[in-house]
C-alpha positions as CSV (number, residue, x, y, z in Angstrom):
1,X,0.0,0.0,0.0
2,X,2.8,2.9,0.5
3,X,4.8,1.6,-2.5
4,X,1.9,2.2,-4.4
5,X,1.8,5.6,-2.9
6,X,5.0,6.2,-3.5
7,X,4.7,5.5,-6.7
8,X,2.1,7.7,-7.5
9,X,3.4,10.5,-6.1
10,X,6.7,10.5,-7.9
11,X,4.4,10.8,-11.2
12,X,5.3,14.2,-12.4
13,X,2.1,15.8,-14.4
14,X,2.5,18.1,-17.2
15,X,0.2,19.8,-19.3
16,X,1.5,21.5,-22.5
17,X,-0.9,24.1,-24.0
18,X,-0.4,24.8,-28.2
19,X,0.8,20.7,-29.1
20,X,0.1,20.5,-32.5
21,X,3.4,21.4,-34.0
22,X,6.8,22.9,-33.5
23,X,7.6,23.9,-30.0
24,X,4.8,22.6,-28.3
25,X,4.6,19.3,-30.4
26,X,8.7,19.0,-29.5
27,X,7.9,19.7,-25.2
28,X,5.6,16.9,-25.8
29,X,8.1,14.3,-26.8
30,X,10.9,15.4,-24.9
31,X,8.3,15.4,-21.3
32,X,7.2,11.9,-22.1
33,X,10.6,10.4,-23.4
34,X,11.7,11.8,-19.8
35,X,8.8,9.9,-18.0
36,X,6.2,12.4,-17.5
37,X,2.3,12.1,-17.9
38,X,1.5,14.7,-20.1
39,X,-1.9,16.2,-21.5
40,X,-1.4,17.9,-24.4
41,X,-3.9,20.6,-26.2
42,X,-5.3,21.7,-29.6
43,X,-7.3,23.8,-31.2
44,X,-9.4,20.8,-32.7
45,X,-9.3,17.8,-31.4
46,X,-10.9,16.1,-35.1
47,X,-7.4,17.7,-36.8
48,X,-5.4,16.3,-34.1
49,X,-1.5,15.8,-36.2
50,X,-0.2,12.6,-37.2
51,X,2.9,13.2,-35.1
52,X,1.2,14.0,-31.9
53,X,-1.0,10.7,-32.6
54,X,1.8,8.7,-33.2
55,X,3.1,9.9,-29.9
56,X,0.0,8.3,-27.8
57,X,0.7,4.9,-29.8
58,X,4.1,5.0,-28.6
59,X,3.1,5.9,-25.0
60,X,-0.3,5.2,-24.4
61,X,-2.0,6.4,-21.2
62,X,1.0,8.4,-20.4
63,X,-0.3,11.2,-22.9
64,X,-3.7,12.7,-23.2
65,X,-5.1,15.1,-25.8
66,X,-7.7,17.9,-25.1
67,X,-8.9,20.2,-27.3
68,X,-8.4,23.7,-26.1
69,X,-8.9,27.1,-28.0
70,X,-7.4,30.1,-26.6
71,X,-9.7,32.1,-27.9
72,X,-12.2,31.0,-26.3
73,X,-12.1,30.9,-22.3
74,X,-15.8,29.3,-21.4
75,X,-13.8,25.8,-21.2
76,X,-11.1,27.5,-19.0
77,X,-13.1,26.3,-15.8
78,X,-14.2,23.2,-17.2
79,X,-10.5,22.5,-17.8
80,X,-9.5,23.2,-14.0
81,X,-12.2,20.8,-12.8
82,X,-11.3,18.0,-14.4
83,X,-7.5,18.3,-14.0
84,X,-8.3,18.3,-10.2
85,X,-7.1,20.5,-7.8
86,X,-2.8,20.3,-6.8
87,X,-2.3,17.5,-9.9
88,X,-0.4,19.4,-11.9
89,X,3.4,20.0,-11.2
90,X,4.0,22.1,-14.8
91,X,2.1,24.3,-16.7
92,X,3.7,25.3,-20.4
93,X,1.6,27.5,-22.5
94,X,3.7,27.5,-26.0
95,X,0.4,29.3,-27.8
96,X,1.0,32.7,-30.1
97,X,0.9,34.2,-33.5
98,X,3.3,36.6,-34.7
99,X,0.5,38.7,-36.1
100,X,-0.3,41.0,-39.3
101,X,2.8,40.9,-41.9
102,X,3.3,44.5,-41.9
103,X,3.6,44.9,-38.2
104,X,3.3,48.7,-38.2
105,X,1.2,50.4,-35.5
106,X,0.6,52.6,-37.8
107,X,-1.0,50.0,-40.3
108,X,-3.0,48.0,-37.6
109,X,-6.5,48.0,-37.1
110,X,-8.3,47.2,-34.3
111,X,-9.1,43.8,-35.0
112,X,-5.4,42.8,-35.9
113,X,-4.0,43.8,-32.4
114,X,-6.8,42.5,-30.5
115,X,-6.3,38.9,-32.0
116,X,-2.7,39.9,-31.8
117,X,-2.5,41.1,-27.5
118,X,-5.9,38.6,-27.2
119,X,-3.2,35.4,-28.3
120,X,0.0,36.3,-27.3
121,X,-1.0,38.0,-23.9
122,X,-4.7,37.5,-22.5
123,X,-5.3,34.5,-23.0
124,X,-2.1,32.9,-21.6
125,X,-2.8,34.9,-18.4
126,X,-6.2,34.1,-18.2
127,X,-5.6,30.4,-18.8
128,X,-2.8,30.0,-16.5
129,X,-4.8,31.9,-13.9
130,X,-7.7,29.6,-13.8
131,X,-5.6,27.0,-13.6
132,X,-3.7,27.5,-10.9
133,X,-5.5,26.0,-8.3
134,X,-4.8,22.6,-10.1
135,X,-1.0,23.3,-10.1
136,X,0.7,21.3,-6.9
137,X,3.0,23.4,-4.7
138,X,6.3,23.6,-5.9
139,X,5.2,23.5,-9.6
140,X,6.2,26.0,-12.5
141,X,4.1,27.5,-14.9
142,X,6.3,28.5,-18.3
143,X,5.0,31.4,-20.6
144,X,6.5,31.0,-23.8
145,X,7.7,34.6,-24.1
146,X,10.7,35.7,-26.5
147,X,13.6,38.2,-26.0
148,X,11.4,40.3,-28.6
149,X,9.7,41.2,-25.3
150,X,12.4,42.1,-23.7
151,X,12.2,46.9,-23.8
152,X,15.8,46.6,-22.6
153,X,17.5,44.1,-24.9
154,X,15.4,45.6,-28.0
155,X,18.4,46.9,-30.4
156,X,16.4,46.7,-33.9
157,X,13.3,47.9,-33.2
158,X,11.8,45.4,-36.1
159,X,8.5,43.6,-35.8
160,X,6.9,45.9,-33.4
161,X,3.8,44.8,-33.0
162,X,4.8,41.4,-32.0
163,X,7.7,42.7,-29.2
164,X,5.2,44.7,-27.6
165,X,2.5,41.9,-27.8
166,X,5.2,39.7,-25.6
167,X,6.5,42.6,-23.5
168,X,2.6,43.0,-22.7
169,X,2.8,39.4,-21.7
170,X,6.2,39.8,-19.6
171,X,4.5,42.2,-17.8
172,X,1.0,40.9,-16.7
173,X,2.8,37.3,-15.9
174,X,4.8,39.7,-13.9
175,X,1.4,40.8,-12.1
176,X,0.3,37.6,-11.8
177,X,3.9,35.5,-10.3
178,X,3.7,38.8,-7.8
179,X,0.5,38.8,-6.4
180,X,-1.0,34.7,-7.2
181,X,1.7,32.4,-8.5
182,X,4.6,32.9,-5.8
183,X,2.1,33.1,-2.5
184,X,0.7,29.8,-3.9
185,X,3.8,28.4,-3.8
186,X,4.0,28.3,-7.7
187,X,7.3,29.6,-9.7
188,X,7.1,31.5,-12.8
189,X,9.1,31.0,-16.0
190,X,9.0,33.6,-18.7
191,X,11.2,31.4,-21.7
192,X,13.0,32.4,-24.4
193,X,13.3,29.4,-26.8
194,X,15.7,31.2,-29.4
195,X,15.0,31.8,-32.9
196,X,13.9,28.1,-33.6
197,X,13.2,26.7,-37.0
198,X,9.7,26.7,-36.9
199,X,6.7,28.2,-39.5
200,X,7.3,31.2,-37.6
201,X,11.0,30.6,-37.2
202,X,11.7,29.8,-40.8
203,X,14.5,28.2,-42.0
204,X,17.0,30.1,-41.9
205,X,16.6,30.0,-38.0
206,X,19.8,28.6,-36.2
207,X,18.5,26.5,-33.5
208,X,16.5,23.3,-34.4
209,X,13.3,22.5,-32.2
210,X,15.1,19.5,-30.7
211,X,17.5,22.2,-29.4
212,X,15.0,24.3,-28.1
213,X,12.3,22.1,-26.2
214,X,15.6,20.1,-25.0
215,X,17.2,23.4,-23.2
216,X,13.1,24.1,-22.6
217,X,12.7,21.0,-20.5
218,X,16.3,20.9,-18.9
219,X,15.3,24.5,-17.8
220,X,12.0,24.0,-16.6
221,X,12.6,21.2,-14.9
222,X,15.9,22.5,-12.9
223,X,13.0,25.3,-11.7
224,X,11.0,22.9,-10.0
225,X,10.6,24.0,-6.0
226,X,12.4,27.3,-7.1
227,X,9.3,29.5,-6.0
228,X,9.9,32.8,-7.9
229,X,9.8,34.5,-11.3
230,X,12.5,34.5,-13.7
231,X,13.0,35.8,-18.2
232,X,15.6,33.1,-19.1
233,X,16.3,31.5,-22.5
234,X,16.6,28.0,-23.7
235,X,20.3,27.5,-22.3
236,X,19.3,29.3,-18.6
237,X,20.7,32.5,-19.4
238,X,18.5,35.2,-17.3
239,X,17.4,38.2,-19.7
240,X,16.9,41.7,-19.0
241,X,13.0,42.5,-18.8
């Protein structure tokens, strides 16, 4: 009867939101490769990818899928409930678009930065905080940010509307770690995962996705018990807000 216990308990639980390709699709198959249960989210669950499909063959009850649209939070609660409360030990929300092609404030209209800020910022902050009550003390909760949202380390000034749609980010997770996460006994990760060759990456990016959700994983999982709020890339390099 306790070894069964023990068992259980050492079962670390992930859930990684945005699975259906790059990034998110890579945390997945690193978490599980390194023995954790994970639930995984898309937008549809009927145009779940072969990849992440393949992945439950391979692994079985060890991953779950869920279908989870951002942009739409009436599930949000739903979601909490049946996680159950204290189950979860990570949190990674790897959602975002980089938004209109022109990225000019100039250019926008309404309707392209509210889908823009609604993706990249809201929604992450909404969904991580009505989750929180299912995150076990001592978890992390990871925002996939980017160093474009970082005002200090901003050199170029290029895609605009992007870098302020993750520094908007950056700074209500920042509101959030402060006055919910940390007193819960929950640390927050804002992660950089470099300019990875993804569809919004392209090509010509020079770090792979195994790189990335590799450094990702090694990061998030060296935060574990660390209750506070760090901006720190693939490789554990802190960045300036």
């Amino acid at each position: 009867m306790s070894n069964t216990a023990t068992v259980e308990n050492a079962v670390r639980r992930a859930l990684v939101v945005g699975a259906s390709r790059g990034i998110g699709l890579g945390l997945v198959q690193v978490l599980l490769a390194r023995g954790w249960q994970v639930t995984a989210t898309v937008r549809d669950t009927t145009r779940t990818p072969q990849a992440l499909l393949d992945l439950q063959k391979t692994h079985g009850a060890a991953l779950e899928i869920l279908e989870l649209d951002l942009a739409h939070s009436s599930r949000l609660g739903e979601l909490a409930a049946a996680l159950g409360a204290g189950m979860l030990n990570l949190l990674v929300i790897s959602a975002g678009i980089m938004g209109p092609d022109h990225q000019r404030a100039e250019q926008a209209s309404p309707e392209e930065v509210g889908e823009l800020f609604d993706l990249n910022a809201m929604a992450p902050l909404r969904l991580a905080r009505a989750l929180l009550p299912a995150m076990a003390c001592e978890g992390v909760i990871g925002f996939l940010s980017s160093r474009m949202g970082s005002v200090s380390l901003n050199e170029s000034g290029d895609r605009e509307l992007y870098r302020a749609s993750k520094a908007a980010l950056n700074s209500l997770s920042r509101g959030f770690a402060i006055n919910e996460a940390l007193p819960a006994g929950v640390g927050v990760l804002n992660l950089h995962p470099g300019w990875v060759q993804t569809d919004m990456g392209g090509e010509e990016a020079p770090v792979t996705v195994e790189q990335s959700v590799t450094g990702l994983v090694n990061v998030l999982e060296a935060a574990l018990g660390q209750i506070e709020q760090r901006f720190v890339d693939f490789e554990g390099q802190t960045l300036a807000w």
